[in-house]
C-alpha positions as CSV (number, residue, x, y, z in Angstrom):
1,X,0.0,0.0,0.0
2,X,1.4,3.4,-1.2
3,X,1.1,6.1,1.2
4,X,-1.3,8.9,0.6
5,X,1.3,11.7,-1.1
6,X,2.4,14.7,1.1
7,X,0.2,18.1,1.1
8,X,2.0,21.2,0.7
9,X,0.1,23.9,2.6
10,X,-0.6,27.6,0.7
11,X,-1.1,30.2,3.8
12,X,-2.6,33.3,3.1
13,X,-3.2,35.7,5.5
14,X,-6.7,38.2,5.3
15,X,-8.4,41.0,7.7
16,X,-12.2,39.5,6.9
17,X,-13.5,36.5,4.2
18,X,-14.7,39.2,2.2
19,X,-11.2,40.2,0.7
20,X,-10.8,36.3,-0.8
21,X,-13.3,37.4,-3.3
22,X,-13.8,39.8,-5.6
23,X,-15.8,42.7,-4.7
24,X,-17.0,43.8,-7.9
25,X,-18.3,40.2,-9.1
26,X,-22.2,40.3,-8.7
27,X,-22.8,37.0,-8.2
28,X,-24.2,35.1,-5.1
29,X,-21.0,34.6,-2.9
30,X,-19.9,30.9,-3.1
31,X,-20.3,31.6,-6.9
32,X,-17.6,34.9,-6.8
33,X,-14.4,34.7,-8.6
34,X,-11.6,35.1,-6.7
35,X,-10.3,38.8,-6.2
36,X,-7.2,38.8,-8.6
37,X,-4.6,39.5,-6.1
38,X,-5.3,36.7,-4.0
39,X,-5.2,34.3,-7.0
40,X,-2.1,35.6,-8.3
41,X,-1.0,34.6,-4.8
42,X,-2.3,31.3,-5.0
43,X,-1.0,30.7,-8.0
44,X,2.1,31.7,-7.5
45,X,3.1,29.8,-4.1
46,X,1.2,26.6,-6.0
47,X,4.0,26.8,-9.1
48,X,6.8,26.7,-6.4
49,X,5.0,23.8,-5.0
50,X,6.3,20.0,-6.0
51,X,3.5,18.7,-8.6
52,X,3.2,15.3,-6.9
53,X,2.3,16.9,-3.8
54,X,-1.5,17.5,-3.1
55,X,-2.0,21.0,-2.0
56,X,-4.1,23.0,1.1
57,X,-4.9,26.5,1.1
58,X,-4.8,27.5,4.7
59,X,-6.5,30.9,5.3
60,X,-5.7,33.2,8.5
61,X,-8.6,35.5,9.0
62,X,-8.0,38.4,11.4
63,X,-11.9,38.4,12.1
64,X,-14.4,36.2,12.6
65,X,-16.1,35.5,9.3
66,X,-20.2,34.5,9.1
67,X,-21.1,31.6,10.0
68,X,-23.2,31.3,6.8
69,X,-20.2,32.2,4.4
70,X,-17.5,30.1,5.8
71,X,-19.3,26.9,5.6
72,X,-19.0,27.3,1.7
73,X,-15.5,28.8,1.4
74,X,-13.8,25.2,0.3
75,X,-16.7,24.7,-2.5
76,X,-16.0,28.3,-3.9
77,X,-12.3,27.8,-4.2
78,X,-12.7,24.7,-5.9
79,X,-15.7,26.2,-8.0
80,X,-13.5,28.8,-8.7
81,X,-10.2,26.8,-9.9
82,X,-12.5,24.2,-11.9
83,X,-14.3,26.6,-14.1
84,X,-10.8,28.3,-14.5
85,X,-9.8,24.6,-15.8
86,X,-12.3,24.3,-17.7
87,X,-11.5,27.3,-19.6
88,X,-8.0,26.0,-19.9
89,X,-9.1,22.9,-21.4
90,X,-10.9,24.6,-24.0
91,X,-7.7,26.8,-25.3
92,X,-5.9,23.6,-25.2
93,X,-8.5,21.8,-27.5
94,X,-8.8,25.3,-29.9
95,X,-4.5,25.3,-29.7
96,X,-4.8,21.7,-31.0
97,X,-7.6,22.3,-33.7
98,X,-5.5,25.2,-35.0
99,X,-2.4,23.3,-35.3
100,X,-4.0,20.8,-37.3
101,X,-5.4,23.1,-39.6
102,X,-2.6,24.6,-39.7
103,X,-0.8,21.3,-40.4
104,X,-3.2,20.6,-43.3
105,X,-2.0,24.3,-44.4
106,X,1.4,24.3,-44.2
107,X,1.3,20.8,-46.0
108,X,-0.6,21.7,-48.3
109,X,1.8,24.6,-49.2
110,X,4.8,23.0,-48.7
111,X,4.0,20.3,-51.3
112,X,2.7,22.9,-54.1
113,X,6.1,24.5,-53.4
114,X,8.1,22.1,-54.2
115,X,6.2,20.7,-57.5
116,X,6.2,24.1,-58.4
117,X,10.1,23.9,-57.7
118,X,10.6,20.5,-59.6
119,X,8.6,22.0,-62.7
120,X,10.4,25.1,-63.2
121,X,13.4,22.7,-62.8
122,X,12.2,21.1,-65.6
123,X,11.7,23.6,-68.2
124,X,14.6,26.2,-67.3
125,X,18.3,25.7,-66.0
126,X,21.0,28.5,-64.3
127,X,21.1,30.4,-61.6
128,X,18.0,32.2,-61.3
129,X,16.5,29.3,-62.3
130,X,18.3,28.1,-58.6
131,X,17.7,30.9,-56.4
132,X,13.6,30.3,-57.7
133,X,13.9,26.7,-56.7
134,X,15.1,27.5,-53.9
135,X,13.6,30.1,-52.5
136,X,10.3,28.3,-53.5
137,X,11.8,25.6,-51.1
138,X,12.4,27.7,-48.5
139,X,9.0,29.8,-48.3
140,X,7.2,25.6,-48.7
141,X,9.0,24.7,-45.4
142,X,8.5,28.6,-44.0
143,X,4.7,27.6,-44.0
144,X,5.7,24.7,-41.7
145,X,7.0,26.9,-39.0
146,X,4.0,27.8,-36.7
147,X,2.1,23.7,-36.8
148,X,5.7,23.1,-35.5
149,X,5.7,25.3,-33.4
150,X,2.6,24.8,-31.9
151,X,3.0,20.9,-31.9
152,X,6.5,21.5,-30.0
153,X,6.2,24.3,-27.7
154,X,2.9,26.0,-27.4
155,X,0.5,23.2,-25.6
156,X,3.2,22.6,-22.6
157,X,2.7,25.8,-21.0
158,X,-1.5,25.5,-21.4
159,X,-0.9,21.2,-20.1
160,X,1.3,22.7,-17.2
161,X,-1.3,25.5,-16.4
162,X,-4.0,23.1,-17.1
163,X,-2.7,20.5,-14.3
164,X,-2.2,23.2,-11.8
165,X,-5.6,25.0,-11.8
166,X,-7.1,20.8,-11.6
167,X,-5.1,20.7,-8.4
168,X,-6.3,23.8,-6.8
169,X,-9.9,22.8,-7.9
170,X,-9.3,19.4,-5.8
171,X,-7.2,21.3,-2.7
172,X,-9.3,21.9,0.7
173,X,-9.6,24.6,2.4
174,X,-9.5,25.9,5.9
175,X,-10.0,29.0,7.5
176,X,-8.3,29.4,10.7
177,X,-9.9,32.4,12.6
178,X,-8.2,34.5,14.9
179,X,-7.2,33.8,18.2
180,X,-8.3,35.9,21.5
């Protein structure tokens, strides 16, 4: 039996509930995105984290928050970080379906590029003849550039991000209220 992996603890440190939220959202408050500076926080200490570790947001109020609203605190902060993955899992899916068209695209040019190359090869010899060939080559495997690029580098950073913001939406949460 393995055992359960260690939880690295996120500890943030608030005057009242009320400035884990953000003030401006309308919504019913379990529902509230998170005020913007206390995500950045989150975020931040959760990238310095290990990513095998489970993580726990521990916050320190310096009052005592309602009894009503700190009963739904953990399900906000998962709400929260879910949808956020959510949204993350839809860039990733539109990052892929513009790589393969893009794919299709580049492929497409790259091959008409160097028929094109092979025909004027065909009916005309010297050096402009050369520099059109290859030039015609180069601009075919130009077009190739950004489905390679998004096939190599662009998904890790939206995977990594991706990953993170699923493990806040599974962290718990506890306030710890202030002591007399």
């Amino acid at each position: 039996m393995t055992p359960p992996p260690a939880s690295a603890r996120i500890e943030l440190r608030l005057r009242e509930l009320a400035q884990l939220f953000n003030s401006m959202d309308p919504s019913p408050f379990v529902d509230r995105d998170i005020d913007p500076d206390a995500e950045e926080f989150i975020l931040s200490w959760a990238r310095e984290l290990p990513a095998e570790d489970g993580l726990e947001l521990v916050i320190h109020l310096a009052t005592v928050p309602p009894v009503d609203r700190s009963a739904g605190v953990q399900g906000a902060v998962q709400r929260y970080f879910a949808s956020r993955a959510e949204i993350k899992r839809r860039e990733f899916r539109q990052l892929m379906r513009r790589g393969r068209l893009s794919l299709v695209v580049g492929l497409v040019f790259l091959v008409g590029c160097l028929l094109l190359s092979e025909l004027v090869a065909r009916f005309s010899h010297g050096a402009v003849t050369d520099i059109g060939r290859t030039s015609l080559t180069i601009g075919g495997w130009v077009a190739m550039w950004r489905p390679l690029e998004i096939y190599l580098y662009d998904w890790w950073p939206l995977r990594d991000e991706l990953r993170l913001l699923e493990r806040l939406a599974r962290m718990p949460v506890q306030l710890v209220p202030p002591t007399s």
